[in-house]
C-alpha positions as CSV (number, residue, x, y, z in Angstrom):
1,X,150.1,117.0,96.7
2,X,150.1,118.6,93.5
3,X,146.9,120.9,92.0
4,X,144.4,119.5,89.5
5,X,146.0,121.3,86.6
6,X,149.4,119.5,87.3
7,X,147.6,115.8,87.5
8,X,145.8,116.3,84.4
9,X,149.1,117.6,81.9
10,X,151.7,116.1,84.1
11,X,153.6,119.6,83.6
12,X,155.2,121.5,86.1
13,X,154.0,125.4,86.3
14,X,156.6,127.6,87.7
15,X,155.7,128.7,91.7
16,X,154.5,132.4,90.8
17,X,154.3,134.8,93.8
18,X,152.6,138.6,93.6
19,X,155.4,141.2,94.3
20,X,154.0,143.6,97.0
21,X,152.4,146.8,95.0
22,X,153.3,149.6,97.7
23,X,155.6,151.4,95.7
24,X,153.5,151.5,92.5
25,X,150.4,152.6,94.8
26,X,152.6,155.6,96.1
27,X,153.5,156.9,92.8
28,X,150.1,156.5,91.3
29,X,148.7,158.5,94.5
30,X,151.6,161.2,93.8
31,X,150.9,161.3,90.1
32,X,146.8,162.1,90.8
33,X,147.7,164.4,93.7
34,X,149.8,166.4,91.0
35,X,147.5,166.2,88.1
36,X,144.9,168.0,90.9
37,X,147.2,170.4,92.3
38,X,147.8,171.7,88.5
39,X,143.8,171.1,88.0
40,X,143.5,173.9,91.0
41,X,145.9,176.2,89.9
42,X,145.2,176.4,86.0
43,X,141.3,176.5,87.7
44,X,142.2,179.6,90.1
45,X,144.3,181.4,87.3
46,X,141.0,181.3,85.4
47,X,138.9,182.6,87.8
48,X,141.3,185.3,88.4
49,X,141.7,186.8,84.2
50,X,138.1,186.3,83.9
């Protein structure tokens, strides 16, 4: 049984699966726990001249 879009152009499209995202999610959730870690300590040096 082929979809709708295949009956109606008689083409072919090319079986397309998503590539699990675990490793991308990791990095982004290291690269925002980093960019707050640096947000802290700039933040606390701050605090600590002023």
């Amino acid at each position: 049984m082929q979809p709708d879009t295949e009956k109606k152009t008689g083409k072919i499209s090319p079986h397309t699966e998503e590539e699990p995202l675990k490793g991308t999610f990791a990095s982004v959730l290291m690269l925002g726990a980093f960019i707050v870690v640096c947000w802290f300590a700039v933040f606390s040096l701050f605090l600590n001249r002023a």
